[in-house]
N, C-alpha and C positions, 0 to 999 in steps of 0.2 A: 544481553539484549542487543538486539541488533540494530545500528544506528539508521536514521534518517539520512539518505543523500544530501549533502548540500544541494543548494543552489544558488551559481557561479551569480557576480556584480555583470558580470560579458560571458554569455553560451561560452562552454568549452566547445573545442575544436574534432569533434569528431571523423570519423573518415569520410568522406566524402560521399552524398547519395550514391545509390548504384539503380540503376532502374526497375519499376516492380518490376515490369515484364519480364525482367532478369534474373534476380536474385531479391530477396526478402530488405528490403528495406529498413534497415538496424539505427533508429536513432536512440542513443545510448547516454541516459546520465550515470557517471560510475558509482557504487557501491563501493561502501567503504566497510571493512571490517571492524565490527567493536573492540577488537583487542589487539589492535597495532595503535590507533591513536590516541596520542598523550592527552591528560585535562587540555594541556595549552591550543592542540591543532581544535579539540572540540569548542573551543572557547574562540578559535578565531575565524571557525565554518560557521558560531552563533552572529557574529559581527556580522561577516557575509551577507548572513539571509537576511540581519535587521537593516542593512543597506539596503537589499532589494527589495524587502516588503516596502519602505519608505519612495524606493521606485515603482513599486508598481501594486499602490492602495487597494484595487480592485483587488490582488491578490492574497491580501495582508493576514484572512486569515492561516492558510494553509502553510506560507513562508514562517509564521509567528509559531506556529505548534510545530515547527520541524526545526526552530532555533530552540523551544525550549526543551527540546529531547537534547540537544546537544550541551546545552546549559547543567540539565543535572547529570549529564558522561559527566561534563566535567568538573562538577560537585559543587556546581553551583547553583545551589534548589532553591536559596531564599529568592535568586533573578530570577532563576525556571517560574514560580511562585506566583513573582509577579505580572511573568508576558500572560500567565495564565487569567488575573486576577483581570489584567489589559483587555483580555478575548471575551473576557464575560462581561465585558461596558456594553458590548453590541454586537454581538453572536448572530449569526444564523438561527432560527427557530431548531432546527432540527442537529446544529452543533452543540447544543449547550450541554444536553450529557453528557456528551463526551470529552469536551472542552472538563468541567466539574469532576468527572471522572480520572482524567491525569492529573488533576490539581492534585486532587484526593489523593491517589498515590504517591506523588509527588512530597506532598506535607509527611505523610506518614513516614517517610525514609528518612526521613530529617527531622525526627522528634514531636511533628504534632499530631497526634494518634487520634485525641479527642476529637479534631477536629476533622481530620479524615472519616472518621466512623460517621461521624453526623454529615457529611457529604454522600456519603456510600448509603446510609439509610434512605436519604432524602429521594436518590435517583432508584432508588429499588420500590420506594414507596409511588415514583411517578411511571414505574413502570416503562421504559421506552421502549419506540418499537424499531430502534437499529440496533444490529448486535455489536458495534466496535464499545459502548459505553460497557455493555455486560462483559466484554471480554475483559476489558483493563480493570474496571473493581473485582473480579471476581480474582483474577490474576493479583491484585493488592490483597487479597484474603490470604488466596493459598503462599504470595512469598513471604505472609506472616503466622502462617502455619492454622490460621482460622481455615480449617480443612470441613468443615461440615459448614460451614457457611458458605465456603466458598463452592462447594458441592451446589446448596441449596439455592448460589445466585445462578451456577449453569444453567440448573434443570429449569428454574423459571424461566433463563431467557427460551430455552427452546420451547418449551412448553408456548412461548408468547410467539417468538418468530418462526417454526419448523412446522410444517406438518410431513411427517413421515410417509405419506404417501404420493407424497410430490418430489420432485427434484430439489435438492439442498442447496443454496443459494450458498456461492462461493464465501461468500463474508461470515455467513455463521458455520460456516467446517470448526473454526476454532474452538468454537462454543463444546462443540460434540468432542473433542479431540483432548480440553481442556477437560474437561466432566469425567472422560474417557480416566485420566492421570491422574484425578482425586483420588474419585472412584477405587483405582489401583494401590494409590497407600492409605486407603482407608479399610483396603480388605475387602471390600462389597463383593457380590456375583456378579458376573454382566448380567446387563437387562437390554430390552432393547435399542434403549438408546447407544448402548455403547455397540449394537451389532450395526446399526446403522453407522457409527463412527469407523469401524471395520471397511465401511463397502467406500467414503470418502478416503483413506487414508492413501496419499497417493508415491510413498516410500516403499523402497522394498525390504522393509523391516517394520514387525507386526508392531501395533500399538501396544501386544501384553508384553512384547519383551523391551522395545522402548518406555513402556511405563514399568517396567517391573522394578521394584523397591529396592528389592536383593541388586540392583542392576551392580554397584558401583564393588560391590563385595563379591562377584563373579567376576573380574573382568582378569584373576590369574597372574596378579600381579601386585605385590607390595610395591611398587615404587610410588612416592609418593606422586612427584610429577605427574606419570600415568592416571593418578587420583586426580590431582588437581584440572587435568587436562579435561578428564570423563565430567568431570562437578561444569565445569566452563562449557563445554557442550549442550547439557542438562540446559543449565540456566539459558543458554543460545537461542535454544528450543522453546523454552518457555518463555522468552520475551521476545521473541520474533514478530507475530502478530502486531503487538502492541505496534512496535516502529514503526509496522506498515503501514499504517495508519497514519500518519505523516510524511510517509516516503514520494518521492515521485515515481515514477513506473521506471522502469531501470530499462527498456526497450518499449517504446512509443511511436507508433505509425502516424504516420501525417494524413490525417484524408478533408478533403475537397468536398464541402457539398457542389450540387450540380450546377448552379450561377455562377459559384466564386470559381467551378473548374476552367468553364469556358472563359470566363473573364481573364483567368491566367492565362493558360492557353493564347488568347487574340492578343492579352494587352501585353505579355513578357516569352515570346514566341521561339524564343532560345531553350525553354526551360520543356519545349513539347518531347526533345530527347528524352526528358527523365519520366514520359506516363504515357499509358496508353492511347490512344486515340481518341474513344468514348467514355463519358464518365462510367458506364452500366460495367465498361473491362478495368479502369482504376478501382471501382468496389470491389469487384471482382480479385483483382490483384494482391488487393489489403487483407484479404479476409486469406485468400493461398497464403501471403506471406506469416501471418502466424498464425496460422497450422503448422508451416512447417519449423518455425520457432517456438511453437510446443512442442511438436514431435522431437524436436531435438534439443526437450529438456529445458529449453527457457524461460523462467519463472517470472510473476509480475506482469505481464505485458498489457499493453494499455492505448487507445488511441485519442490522440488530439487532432482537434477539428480546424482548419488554418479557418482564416478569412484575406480577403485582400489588403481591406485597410490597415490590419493589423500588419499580415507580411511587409508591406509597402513600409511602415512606422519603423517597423525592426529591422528591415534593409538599412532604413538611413539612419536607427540609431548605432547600428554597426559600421558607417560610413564604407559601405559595399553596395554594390549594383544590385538590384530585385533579381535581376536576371543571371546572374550567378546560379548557376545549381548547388554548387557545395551551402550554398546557404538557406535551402530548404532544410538541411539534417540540425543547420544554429536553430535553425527559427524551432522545428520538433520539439528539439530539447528543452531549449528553453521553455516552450509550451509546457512541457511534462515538469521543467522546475519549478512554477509557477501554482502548481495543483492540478492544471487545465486537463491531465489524462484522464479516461473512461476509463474500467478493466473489461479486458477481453478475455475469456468467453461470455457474454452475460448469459443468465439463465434462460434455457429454453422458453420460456414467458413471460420475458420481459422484452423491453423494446430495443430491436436491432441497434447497433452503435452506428449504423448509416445512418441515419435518422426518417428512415421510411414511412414509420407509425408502425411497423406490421412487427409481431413480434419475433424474436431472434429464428425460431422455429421454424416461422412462414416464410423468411426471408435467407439474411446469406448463411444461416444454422443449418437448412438443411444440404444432406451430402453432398450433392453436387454444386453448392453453391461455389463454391472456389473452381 
């Protein structure tokens, strides 16, 4: 599975803005591989984030769920357990599934079964209607080999979130793609649902030979390594989602509503180098620059919203001038380690990430908008 980014006590130091009008705009938390770091390094990136949630309450739940992903790397499930048991004192309305939902998984990897199934029941019986909670129990089914149940948590969720004749909302692909991978060692025929997982799949290797069963017994090679390396992959794959779900956007654009632009602009007038002239060419610029950090393959990408008072607070709690440029790319990130990133593309029907009202379609969605 693939881990959550930390998020640094002090922004790390990335390269320095470059201007839209120039080049795409790369504010970058780094990813970390799940199979280079030790229990210890995952045990001292959980420290990390519980310093910063403790800095910055506002943020505490999204810091809390991406220290407890790092808590049970590092096999430490009964603490994971509890930041969990912490997040459901005073949840968001619309986190608690999913909050219940890692608990659940969680417990079950570490011996309490009974008590994960009566979690996993409870949220299938309240039916939710985000898909990050379906993905992670359903995902707790099949790495426990409950393969027709976990089948059966898929199709409900799409059944609840999908209509097949619209556009697939980036969040439930896993749904389809997950269902898709039962489905496959279960034997089943494709049905629709798995033709529609066909047309999301966005690798150039098909989901039947990605999911194919026989996979690990064709790959032409006794060595075991080779085995073990293909089994690490597999699983890579199948707990990816999860992570991201805690992650912060691993490339997060800064954007400016249209007060806070000008305000920059007149009140910190060194930093006019780094943007457009008009705010209508800065939206404009954000939306070119990832296209073209989609086009060229960049995964995750996400945008946070600055404001003044906030930048002005994080200038001085970095003891740095406002008016530095290089400290627009701290302030991003940090935005982005704090939970604070959108995901870009949002769905053609939903509302622009400028914050216009108008949906992504009517707005910087269509072709020319960049």
């Amino acid at each position: 599975m693939h881990t959550p980014t930390p998020a640094p006590d002090r922004a790390p130091n990335p390269a320095p803005q470059l201007p839209l009008t120039r080049a795409p705009y790369r504010s970058t938390v780094s990813p970390m591989r799940p199979d280079t770091p030790s229990p210890a390094d995952h045990t001292t990136e959980a420290e990390r984030l519980l310093r910063t949630a403790a800095q910055y309450p506002e943020d505490q739940e999204p810091l809390l769920l991406q220290a407890a992903a790092h808590l049970e790397l590092a096999g430490d499930r009964a603490r994971a357990a509890t930041l969990y048991d912490q997040l459901l004192t005073a949840p968001t309305p619309e986190s608690t599934p999913l909050i219940k939902a890692l608990k659940a998984a969680n417990l079950w990897e570490y011996g309490h079964e009974a008590e994960a199934r009566a979690i996993i029941d409870g949220i299938r019986t309240s039916a939710p209607r985000t898909p990050q909670p379906w993905v992670v129990l359903a995902e707790a089914l099949e790495n426990h080999d409950e393969l027709p149940q976990a089948h059966d948590a898929y199709t409900t969720a799409l059944t609840l979130l999908v209509d097949p004749a619209e556009e697939v909302p980036y969040a439930t692909r896993p749904l389809l793609t997950g269902r898709h991978r039962v489905r496959r060692m279960l034997g089943k025929a494709h049905d629709s649902w798995d033709a529609l997982a066909d047309t999301v799949n966005p690798g150039p290797v098909t989901l039947d030979e990605l999911h194919d069963p026989k996979r690990l017994w064709a790959l032409g090679s006794s060595d075991p390594a080779e085995l073990r390396a293909e089994i690490t992959r597999l699983q890579a794959e199948l707990g990816s989602y999860r992570a991201a779900l805690s992650r912060p956007f691993p490339v997060a654009l800064l954007h400016w509503p249209a007060t806070e632009y000008t305000e920059l602009l007149s009140t910190h007038p060194t930093l006019a180098t780094e943007y457009p002239t008009t705010h209508a060419e800065h939206l404009a610029s954000l939306e070119s620059s990832l296209r073209e950090l989609a086009s060229a393959g960049t995964p995750n990408l996400g945008v946070v919203t600055g404001s003044i008072p906030s930048y002005e607070a994080f200038a001085a709690s970095e003891r740095t001038s406002p008016d530095s440029p290089s400290l627009l790319a701290e302030y991003a990130t940090t935005l982005a380690a704090r939970g604070r990133a959108v995901p870009w593309p949002p769905t053609a029907t939903t509302a622009c990430w400028c914050g216009s009202g108008n949906t992504y379609r009517e707005c910087h969605g269509t072709p020319d908008a960049a």
